[in-house]
N, C-alpha and C positions, 0 to 999 in steps of 0.2 A: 689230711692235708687240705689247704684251700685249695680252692676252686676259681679260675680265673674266665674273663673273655678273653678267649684269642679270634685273632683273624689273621688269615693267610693265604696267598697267593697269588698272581701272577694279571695283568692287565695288559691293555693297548698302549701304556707308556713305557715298562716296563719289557715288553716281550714282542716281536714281529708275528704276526697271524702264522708265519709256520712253525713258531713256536705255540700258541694256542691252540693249536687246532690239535696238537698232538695228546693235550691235557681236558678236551672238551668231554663234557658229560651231556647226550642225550638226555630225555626227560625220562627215559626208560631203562636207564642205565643207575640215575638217584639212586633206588631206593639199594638196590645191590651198591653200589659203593659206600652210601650208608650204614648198610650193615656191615658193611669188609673194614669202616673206620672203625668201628665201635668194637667189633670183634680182635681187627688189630692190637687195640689199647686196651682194652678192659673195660675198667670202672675209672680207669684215668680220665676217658672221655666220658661225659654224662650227657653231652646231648651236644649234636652236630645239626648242622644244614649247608647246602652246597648251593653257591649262586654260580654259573654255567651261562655265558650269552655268548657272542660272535665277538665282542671283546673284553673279557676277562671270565678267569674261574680263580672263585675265592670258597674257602671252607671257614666257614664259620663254630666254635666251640667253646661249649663250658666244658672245663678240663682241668686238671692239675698242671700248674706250670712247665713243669718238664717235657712234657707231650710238645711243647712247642718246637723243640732241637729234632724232633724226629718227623715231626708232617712232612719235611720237604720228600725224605726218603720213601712214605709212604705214599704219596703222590704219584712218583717217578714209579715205583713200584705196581701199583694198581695198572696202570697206561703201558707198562712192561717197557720201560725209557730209564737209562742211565742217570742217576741221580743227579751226578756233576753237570749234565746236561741242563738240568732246570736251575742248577743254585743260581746264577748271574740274576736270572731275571724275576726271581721272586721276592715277596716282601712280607715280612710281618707284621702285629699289631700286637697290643697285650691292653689289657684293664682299659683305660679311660683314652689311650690313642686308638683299640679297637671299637670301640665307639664309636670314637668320632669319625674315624674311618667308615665302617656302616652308615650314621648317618648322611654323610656326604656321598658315599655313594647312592642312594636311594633320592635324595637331595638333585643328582642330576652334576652335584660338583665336581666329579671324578671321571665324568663321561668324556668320550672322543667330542661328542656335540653338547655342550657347556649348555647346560639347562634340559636336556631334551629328556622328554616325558615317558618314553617305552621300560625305563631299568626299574622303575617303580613296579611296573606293573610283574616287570621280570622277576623281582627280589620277593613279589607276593605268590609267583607263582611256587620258587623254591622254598618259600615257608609250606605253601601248601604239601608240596613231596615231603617237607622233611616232616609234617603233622601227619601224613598219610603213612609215614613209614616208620612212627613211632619214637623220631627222636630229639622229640622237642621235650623242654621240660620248663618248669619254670621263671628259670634265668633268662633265656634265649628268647621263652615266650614275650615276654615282659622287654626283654629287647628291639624287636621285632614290634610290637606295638607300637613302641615310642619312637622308633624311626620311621614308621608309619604316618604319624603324628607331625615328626617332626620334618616330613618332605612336604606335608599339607600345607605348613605351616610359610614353609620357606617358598612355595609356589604364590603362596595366596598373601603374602606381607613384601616380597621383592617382586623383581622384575627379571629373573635368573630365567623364568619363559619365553619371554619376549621376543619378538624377530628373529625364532629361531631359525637358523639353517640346517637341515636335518639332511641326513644322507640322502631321500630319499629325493630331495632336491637337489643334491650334486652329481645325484645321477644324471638327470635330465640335463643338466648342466653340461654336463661331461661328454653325452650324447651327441650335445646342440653345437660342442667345439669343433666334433670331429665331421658331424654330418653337414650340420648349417640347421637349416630348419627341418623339422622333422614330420611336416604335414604330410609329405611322401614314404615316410618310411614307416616300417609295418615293427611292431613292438612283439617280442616273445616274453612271459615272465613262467620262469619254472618254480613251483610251488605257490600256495596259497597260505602261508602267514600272513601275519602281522606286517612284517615288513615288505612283503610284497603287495599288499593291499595300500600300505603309504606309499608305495613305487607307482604303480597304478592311478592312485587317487594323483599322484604329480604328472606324470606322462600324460592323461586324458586330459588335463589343465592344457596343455599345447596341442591338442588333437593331433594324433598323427592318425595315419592311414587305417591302420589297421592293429587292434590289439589283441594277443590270444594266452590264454593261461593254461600251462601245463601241468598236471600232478598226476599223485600216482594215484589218485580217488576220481575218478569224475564229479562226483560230486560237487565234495568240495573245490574244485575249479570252478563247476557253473553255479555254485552258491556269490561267488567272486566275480566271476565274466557277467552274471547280471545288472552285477551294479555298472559295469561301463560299459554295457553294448557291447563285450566281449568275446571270439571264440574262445572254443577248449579242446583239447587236444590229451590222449596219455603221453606217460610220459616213454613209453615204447615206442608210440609216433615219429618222434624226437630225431634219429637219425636219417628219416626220408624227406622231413619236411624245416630243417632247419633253414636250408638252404632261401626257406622265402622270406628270412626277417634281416633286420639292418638291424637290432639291438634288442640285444639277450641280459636279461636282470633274471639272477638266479639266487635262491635264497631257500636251500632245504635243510633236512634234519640228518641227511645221509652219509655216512660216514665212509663213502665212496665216493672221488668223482663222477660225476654224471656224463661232463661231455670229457672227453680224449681227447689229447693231440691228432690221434689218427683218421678222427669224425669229421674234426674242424678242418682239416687238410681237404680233406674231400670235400669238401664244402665250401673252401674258398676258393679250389679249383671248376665248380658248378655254377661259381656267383661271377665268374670271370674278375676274378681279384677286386670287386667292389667290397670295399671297405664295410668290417662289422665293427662294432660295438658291443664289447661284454663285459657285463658288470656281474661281481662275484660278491655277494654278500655275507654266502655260509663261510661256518666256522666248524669242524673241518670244511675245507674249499668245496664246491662242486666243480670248478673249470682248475682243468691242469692246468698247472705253471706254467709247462713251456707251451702254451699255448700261445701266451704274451709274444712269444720271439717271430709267430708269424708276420709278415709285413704286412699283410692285410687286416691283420685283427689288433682292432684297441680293448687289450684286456686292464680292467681296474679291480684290484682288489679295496676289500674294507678298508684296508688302513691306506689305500691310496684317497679314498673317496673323504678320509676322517684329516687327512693333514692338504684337501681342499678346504673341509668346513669350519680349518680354527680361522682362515683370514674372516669370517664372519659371525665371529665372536665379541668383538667390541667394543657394542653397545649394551652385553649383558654385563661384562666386565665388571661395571660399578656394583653390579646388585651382588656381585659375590661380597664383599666385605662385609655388607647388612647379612649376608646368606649366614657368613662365616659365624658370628657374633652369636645367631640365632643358637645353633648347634653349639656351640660353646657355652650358653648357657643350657642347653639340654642336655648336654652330656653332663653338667656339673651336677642334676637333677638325676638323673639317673646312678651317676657315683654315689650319690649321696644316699638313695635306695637300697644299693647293694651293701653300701655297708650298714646300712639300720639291719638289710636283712642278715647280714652275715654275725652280728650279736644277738640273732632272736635265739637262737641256743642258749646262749650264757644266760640270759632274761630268764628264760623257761626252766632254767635249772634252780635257778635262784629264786623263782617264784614257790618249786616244789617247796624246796628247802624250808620257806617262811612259812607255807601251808603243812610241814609237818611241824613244824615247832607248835606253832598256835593252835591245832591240834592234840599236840602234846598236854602244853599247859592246859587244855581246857579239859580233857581229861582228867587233869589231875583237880580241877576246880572241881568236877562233878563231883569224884568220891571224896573230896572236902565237905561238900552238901550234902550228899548222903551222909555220912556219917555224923551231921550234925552241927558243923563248926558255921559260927556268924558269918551271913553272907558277904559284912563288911569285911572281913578277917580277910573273905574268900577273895572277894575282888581285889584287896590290897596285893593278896599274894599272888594272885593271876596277873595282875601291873608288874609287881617288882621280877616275876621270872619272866617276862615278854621285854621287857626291856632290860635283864643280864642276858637273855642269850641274843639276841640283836645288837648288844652291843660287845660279847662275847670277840666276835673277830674282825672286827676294825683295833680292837685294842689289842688284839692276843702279835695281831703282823704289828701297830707300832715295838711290841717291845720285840716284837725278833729283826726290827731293822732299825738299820745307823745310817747315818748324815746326811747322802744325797737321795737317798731313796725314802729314807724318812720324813725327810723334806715336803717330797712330793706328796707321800701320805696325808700328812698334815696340811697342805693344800688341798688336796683333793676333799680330805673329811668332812669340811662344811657344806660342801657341794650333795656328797650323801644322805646327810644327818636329814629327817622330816623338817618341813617348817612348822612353827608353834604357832597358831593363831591366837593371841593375848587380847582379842576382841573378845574371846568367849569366858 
């Protein structure tokens, strides 16, 4: 059975963060769902990889068509979630729409912040797990390349980067609404990614008072707190000394809330109802929901902070059309690979086929020469039987077909048949 690309699953337009958060895959979690996919299906799937960020989880697959009616159940299944649960908010792809899908997602096109740069490096990370866990193969590999390729392409030809507005800007943004100016207030950030480091690098732009980074490594905080004059703190710390920050930007890998309702309480009764700020990045959350409902606390999640950052979308707007164009013709380049590759079987059989014939005949030329017979004789006869059995079955199918299908035969033939060069 052929073998197809699919893509499938679930994003920040499609699904609200507590719907993602329920389907998220830690980086430690890959390689075991990986295997549970593959083991699932068989040999239906030949090769899988999972992209997993704070706003979307999509599973990527070369697979037998079919496999595509059953991922969603597999999904809901793996997260131990009611399948009906996830159908509203997920999406598929197949052949040349998962393409172009992938591309643009790596592209930056598909993002909450239109152009922005982190999903690239995200989409390199999950090639990585899925080469580390054995289930890459060569269709996926070769796809993965060329949307590599073709995010380079689309960065460094438009203008889809430009004036971006990144969350980690609307953070501070969001901060500056509720506080005013933030030279007096003291910054907490819990974890030391990626995106807490572009949090950091925006907050120290506005100096505020005081800035301290929590995790559950010391280290890695004071690898972090170096770059901006920063405390650090564990993240055990965390419920004695919350009380001394005016905004919390948290962003871990935990599949647990970190702060409670019950922590924050006590904390805004210690702060004498002076107003906090908490911005929630991870996906699963780290700040309880109903934390929000406190009157002293401004809690933002991700997709509060992403439907801030499309009013400063605007000016990239134009460069999507050039973006779009770009990947339209890369994916037609890429179709067009798959199916050269998916006739190199037929090629390879038909090449045996010629190399036993001419084999044949030339066998039979030797014991002509051995035994004596004129070498002209011999070549004459090694001609006329290389071209009866060559021409054996283009002629044997015209005569077992009639009208429209013979048709086509008789168009096609001359396309077959060698060219004669009469210069020689």
């Amino acid at each position: 059975m052929s073998v197809d690309v699919l893509t499938f699953g679930l994003n920040h337009v499609s699904a609200p963060v507590a719907v993602r958060e329920r389907v998220s895959f830690p980086m430690d979690v890959l390689k075991p769902a990986l295997d549970g996919l593959r083991s699932a299906f068989g040999s239906s799937v030949k090769e899988a990889a999972i992209l997993s960020t704070c706003n979307r989880t999509e599973i990527y697959c070369a697979a037998e068509p079919q496999v595509q009616e059953h991922l969603p159940s597999w999904l809901a299944d793996f997260n131990s979630l009611e399948a009906n649960s996830l159908q509203p908010h997920l999406y598929q792809y197949r052949r040349n729409e998962a393409v172009r899908h992938t591309f643009r997602v790596a592209s930056g096109l598909d993002s909450m912040v239109l152009g922005e740069p982190q999903i690239l490096g995200q989409m390199k990370d999950a090639v990585r797990a899925a080469e580390q866990a054995g289930a890459l193969g060569t269709m996926l590999h070769q796809l993965f390349q060329r949307t590599f390729s073709v995010a380079k392409e689309v960065r460094s030809q438009t203008a889809i980067g430009t004036q971006s507005v990144s969350m980690a800007a609307a953070a501070v943004k969001l901060a500056e609404r509720v506080l005013g100016d933030l030279s007096q207030a003291n910054v907490l950030f819990i974890g030391a990614g990626e995106m807490i480091e572009l949090c950091a690098t925006h907050f120290a732009a506005v100096q505020p008072k005081s800035m301290t980074v929590a995790n559950r490594t010391l280290e890695r905080a004071e690898v972090l707190a170096t770059r901006f004059v920063a405390k650090t703190m564990k993240l055990s710390d965390i419920p004695d000394k919350l009380a001394d920050y005016d905004v919390i930007v948290s962003c871990t890998a935990s599949t647990l809330p970190i702060l409670g309702l019950g922590m924050v309480e006590r904390v805004t009764r210690a702060r004498r109802h002076k107003p906090m700020v908490m911005v929630d990045l991870a996906v699963p959350r780290d700040i309880e929901t109903e934390v929000g409902r406190l009157a002293d606390v401004y809690l933002y999640s991700v997709d509060d902070l992403g439907r801030m950052v499309q009013s400063g979308t605007d000016a990239r707007r134009a460069a999507v059309v050039q973006a779009e164009a770009i990947i339209d013709t890369r994916v037609q380049h890429f179709m067009h690979w798959l199916q050269t590759r998916a006739v190199v079987p037929a090629i390879i059989d038909f090449q045996q086929a010629a190399d036993q014939v001419r084999e044949n005949e030339l066998d039979r030329a030797r014991r002509m020469l051995a035994r004596g017979d004129a070498p002209e004789l011999v070549i004459e006869q090694l001609a006329h039987g290389l071209t009866q059995k060559y021409m054996h079955g283009p002629l044997a199918a015209l005569n077992r077909t009639e009208n429209d299908e013979r048709k086509q035969l008789l168009n096609l033939l001359p396309r077959l048949l060698p060219r004669v060069d009469r210069r020689r």
